[in-house]
C-alpha positions in Angstrom: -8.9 13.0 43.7 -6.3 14.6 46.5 -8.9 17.7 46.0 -11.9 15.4 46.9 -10.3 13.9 50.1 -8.8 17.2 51.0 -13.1 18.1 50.9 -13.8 15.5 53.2 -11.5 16.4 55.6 -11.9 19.8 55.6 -15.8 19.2 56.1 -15.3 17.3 59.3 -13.0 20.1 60.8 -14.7 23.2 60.0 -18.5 23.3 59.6 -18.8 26.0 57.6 -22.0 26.4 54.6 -19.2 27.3 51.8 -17.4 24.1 53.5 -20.6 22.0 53.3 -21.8 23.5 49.6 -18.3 22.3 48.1 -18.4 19.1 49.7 -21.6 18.1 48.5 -21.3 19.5 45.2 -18.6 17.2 44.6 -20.3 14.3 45.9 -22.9 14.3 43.9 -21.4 15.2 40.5 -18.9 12.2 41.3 -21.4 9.8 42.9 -24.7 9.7 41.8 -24.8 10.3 37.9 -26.7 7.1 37.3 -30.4 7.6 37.7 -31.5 4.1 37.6 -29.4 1.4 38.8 -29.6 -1.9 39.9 -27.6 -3.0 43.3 -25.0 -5.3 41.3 -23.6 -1.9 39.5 -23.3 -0.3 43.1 -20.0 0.4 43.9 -19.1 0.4 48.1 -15.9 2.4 49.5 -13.7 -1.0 49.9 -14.0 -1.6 45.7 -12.2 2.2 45.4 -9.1 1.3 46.9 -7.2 4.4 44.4 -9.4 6.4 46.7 -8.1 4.8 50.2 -4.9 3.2 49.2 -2.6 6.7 49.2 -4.0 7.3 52.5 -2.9 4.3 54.3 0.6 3.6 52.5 3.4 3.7 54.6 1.3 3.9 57.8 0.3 1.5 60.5 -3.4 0.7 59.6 -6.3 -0.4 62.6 -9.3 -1.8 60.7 -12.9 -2.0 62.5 -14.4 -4.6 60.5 -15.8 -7.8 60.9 -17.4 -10.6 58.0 -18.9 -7.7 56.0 -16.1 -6.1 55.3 -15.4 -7.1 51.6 -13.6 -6.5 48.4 -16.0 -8.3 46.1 -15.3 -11.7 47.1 -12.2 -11.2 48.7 -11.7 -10.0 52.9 -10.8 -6.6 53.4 -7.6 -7.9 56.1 -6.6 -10.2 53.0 -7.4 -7.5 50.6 -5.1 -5.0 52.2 -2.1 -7.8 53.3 -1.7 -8.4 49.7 -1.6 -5.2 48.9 1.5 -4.8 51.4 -0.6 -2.6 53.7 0.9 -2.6 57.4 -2.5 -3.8 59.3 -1.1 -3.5 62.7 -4.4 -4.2 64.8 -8.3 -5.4 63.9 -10.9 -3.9 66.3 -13.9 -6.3 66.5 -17.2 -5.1 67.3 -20.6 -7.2 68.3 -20.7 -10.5 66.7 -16.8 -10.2 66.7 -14.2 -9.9 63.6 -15.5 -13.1 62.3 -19.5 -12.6 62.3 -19.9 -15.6 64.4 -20.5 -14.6 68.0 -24.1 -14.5 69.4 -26.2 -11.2 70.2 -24.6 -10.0 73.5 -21.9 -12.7 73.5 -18.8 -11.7 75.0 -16.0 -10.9 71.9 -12.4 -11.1 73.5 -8.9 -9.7 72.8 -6.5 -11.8 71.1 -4.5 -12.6 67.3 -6.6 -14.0 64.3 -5.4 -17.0 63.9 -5.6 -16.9 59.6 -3.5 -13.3 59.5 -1.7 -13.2 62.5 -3.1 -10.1 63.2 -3.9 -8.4 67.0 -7.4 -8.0 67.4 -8.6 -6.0 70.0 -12.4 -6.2 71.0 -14.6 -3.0 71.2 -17.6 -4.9 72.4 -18.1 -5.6 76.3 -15.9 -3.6 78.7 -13.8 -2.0 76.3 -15.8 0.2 73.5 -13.4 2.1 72.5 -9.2 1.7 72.6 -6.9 3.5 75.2 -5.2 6.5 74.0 -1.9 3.9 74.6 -3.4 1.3 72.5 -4.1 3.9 69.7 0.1 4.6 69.6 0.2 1.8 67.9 -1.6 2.7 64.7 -1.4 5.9 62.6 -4.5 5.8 60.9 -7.8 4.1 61.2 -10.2 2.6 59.1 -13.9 1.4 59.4 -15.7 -0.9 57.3 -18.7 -2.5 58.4 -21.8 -3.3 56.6 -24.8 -1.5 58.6 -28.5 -2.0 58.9 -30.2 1.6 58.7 -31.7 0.9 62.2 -30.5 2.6 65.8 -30.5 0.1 67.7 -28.1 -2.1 65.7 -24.6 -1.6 66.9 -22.1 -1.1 64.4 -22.8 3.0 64.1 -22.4 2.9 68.2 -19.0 1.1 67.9 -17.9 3.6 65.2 -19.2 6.5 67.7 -16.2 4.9 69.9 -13.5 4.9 67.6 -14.2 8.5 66.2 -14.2 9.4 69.7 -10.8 8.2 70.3 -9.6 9.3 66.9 -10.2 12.4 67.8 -9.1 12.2 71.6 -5.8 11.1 70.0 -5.1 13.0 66.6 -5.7 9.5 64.9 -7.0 10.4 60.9 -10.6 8.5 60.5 -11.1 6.7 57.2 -15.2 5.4 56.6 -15.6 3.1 53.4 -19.2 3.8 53.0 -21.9 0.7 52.5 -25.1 0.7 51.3 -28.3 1.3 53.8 -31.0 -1.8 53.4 -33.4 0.3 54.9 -32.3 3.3 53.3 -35.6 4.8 51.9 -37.1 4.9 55.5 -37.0 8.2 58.0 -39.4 6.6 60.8 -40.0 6.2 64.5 -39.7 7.8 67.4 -36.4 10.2 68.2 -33.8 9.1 70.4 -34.2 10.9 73.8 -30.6 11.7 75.8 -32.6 10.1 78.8 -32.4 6.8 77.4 -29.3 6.8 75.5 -27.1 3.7 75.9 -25.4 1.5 73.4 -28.7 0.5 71.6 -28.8 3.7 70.7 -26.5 7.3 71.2 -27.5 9.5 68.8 -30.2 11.4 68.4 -32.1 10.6 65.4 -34.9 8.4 64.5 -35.0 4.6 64.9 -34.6 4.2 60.8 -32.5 7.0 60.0 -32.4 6.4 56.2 -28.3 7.4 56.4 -25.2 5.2 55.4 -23.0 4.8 57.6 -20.4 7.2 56.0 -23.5 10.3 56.7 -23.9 9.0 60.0 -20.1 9.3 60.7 -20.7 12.9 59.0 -23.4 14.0 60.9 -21.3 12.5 64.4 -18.2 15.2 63.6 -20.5 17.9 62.2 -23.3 18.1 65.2 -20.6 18.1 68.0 -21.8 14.6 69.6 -18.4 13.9 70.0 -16.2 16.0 72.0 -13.6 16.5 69.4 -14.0 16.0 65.8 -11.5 13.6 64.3 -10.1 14.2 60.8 -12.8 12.6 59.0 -12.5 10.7 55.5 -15.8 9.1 53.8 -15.1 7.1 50.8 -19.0 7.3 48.8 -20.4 4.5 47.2 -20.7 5.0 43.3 -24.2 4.7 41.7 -26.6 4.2 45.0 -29.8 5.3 45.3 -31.3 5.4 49.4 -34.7 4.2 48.0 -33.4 1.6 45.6 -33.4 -2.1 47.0 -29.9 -3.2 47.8 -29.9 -7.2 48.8 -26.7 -7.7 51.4 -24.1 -10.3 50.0 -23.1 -11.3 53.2 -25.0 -11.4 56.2 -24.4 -8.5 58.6 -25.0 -10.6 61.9 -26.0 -14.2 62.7 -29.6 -13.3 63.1 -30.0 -11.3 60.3 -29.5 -14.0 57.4 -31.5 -12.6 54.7 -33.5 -9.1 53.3 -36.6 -10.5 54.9 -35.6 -11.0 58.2 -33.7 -7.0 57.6 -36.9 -5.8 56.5 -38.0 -6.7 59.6 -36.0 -5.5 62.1 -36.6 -2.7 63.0 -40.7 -3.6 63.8 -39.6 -7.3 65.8 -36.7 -5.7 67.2 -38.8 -4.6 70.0 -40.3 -8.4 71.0 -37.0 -8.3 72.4 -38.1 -6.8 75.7 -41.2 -9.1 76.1 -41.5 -12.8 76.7 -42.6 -13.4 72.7 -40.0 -15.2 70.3 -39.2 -13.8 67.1 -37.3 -16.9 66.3 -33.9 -16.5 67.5 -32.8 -20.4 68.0 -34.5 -21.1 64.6 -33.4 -21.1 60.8 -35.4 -17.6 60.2 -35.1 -15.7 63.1 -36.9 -11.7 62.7 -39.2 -13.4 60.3 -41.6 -15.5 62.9 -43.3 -14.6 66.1 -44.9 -16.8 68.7 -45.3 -17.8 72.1 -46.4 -21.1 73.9 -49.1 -20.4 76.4 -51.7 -18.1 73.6 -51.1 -16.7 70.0 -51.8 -14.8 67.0 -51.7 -17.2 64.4 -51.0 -20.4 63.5 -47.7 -21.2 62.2 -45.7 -23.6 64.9 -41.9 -23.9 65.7 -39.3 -24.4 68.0 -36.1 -22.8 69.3 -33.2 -24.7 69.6 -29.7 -23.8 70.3 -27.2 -22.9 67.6 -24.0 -22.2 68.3 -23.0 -18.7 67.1 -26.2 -17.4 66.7 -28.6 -18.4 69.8 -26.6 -20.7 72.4 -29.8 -20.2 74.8 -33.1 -18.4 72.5 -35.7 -17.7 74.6 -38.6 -20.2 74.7 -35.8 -23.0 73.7 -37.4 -26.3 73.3 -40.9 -25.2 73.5 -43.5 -25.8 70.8 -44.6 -22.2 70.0 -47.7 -20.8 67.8 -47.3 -17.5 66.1 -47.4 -15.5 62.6 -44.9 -16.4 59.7 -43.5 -13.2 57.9 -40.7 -14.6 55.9 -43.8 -13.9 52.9 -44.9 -10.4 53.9 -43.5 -7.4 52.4 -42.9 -4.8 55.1 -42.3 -1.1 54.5 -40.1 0.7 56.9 -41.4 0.3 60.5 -45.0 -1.7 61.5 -46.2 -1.3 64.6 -49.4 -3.5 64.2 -47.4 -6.6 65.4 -46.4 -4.8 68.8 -49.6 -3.7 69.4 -51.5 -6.9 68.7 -49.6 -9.0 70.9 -49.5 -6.5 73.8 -53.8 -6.5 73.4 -53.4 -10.1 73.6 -51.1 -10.0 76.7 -53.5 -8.1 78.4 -56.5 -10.1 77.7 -55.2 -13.1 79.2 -53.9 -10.7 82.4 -50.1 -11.2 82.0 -47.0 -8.9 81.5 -46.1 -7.9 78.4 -43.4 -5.7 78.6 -41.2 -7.7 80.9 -38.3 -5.9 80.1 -39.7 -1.9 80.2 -36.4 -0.5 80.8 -34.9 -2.3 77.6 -38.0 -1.3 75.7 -37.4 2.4 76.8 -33.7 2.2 75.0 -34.5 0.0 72.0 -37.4 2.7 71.5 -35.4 5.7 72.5 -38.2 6.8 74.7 -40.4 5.9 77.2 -43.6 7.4 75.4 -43.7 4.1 73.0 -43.7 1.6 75.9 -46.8 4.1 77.3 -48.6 5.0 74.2 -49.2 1.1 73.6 -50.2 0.7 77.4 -52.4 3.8 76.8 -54.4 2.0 73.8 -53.4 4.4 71.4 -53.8 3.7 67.7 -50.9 3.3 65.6 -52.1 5.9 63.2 -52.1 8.5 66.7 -48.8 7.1 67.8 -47.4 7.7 64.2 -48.4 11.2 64.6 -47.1 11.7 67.5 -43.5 11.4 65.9 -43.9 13.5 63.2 -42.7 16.8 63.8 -39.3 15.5 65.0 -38.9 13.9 62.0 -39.5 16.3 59.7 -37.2 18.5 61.9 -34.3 15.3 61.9 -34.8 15.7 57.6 -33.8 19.5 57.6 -31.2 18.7 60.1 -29.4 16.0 58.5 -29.5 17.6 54.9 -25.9 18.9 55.2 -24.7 15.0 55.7 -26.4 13.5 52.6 -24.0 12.2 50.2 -26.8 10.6 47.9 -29.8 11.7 46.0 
């Protein structure tokens, strides 16, 4: 095992194709020997803790984690307490440490009131720690169930905190999670003209990469000035196109695989006046509007605490489409388009938000293709070729068949 980590590190440092060839080698002899497996017999990084547990002894631990971050039943901050690990500091990203903070809500600084613990928030003003913050832990560790989609922001906080890590000669432990969405390479490519917190790295808008590759392919393309000493603990019999149902809900608005599923296609409703039913019981699973519609399933937003303290359209009776019973592969644009053909029959503004379209999408050349009239079959192929050059480019990352 001290060979295997001494691999991973070495891989972060120096990207070299021996380097790479050893690495995955090892990966894959250790890590994906099962050819059919069912999600129960997935094993993440936190479960491995002979893996993790020499790393951390004896040093002052910061964890970025937040509900997700489990040891089967058990919270990693418990997890590691009882195993007499010095957790000196918890850095809480969107949704805070606890899971229960609203899209955009503000997360502050303060002690966890169950562990005693610091915890110091990496969403809002602060998205990453101060090199004198940092003294006060030795190594760090992330853990953090992800989606698979780019404009979700737990691989944006980890950007941060590898960034500091390496700023500050901090060691950089991942415990890799599966990816949901992990048999999808789709949408448009990030361009570095619209980069912003919804999305900083230049690959597609479903990536298909856990978050351990992403944190890879962060040290090994340079998009950080200076690589940290990077650690990636694999998951253990997982499979990117195998279905992989999430035992605990990554964010308040994502409460089940339906409303996952559909993500990364209602995601973008966000920058137009349409609901996708924040405020409701199945939010990214519904979409409506109260003046004219597509469909004819009713509801009403309300506010919920945690979740949507003011969802747009709240208190008014909307029409719309129910998806929460249509499969969805990877990224549908048919929704996006529809509505938008219907906005502009009845002469009012879709895209009310352009500029926050522009970063959800990574592009401006989404936003104008739909305005355009383009088919989704012409605006799928206008994508193409970056993603089949995003494939070759990632290869060195992949940990998993």
């Amino acid at each position: 095992m001290m060979f295997l980590q001494q691999v991973f590190n070495l891989s972060a440092i120096i990207k070299k194709p021996l380097c790479w060839l050893i690495f995955r080698v090892v990966v894959v002899t250790s890590c994906c020997s099962v050819l059919h497996v069912n999600s129960s017999e997935i094993q993440v990084g936190a479960e491995q803790a002979e893996h993790y547990l020499p790393l951390i002894e004896g040093k002052r631990v910061g964890l970025v984690v937040n509900q997700t971050s489990r040891v089967k039943s058990q919270h990693l901050v418990d997890y590691l307490l009882a195993k007499k690990v010095n957790v000196a500091m918890i850095f809480a990203p969107e949704h805070g440490f606890r899971g229960d903070h609203d899209a955009g809500e503000k997360v502050s600084s303060g002690v966890d009131k169950a562990t005693g613990v610091k915890v110091f928030s990496i969403y809002g003003k602060h998205k990453k720690p101060s090199a004198e913050l940092l003294k006060q832990v030795d190594i760090l560790l992330f853990d953090i169930q992800d989606v698979g989609v780019r404009f979700y922001t737990y691989i944006s906080s980890m950007h941060y905190m590898m960034e500091a890590a390496g700023e500050n000669n901090v060691p950089f432990i991942v415990l890799d999670r599966p990816n949901p969405n992990g048999a999808y390479v789709d949408g448009p490519m990030l361009e570095i003209a619209f980069q912003s917190f919804v999305g900083m790295h230049q690959i597609p808008l479903l990536h298909g990469m856990t978050v351990g590759e992403i944190a890879l392919m962060i040290n090994g393309e340079g998009w950080i000035e200076k690589k940290t000493a990077l650690t990636v603990i694999p998951l253990k019999h997982y499979q990117r196109n195998k279905a992989y149902s999430l035992p605990v809900k990554p964010s308040p608005n994502l409460p089940n695989d339906v409303s996952i599923a559909h993500y990364a296609s209602l995601g973008f409703f966000e920058a137009t006046p349409v609901s996708i039913g924040r405020g409701t019981d199945f939010p990214f699973q519904v979409i409506g509007f109260n003046k004219f519609s597509l469909g004819g399933f009713s509801f009403k937003p309300r506010s919920i605490k945690g979740a949507a303290s003011s969802p747009k359209l709240e208190g008014k009776n909307l029409i719309g489409q129910d998806l929460r019973n249509v499969t969805t592969t990877g990224l549908d644009l048919s929704y996006l388009i529809a509505w938008y053909q219907l906005f502009k029959e009845h002469n009012e503004t879709f895209f009310t938000r352009s500029a926050f379209m522009d970063k959800l999408a990574g592009t401006d050349q989404l936003r104008k293709q739909i305005q355009a009239g383009l088919s989704e079959q012409k605006i799928r192929d206008s994508w193409q070729k970056d993603l089949i050059r995003f494939k070759k480019q990632r290869q060195p990352y992949l940990l998993y068949r």
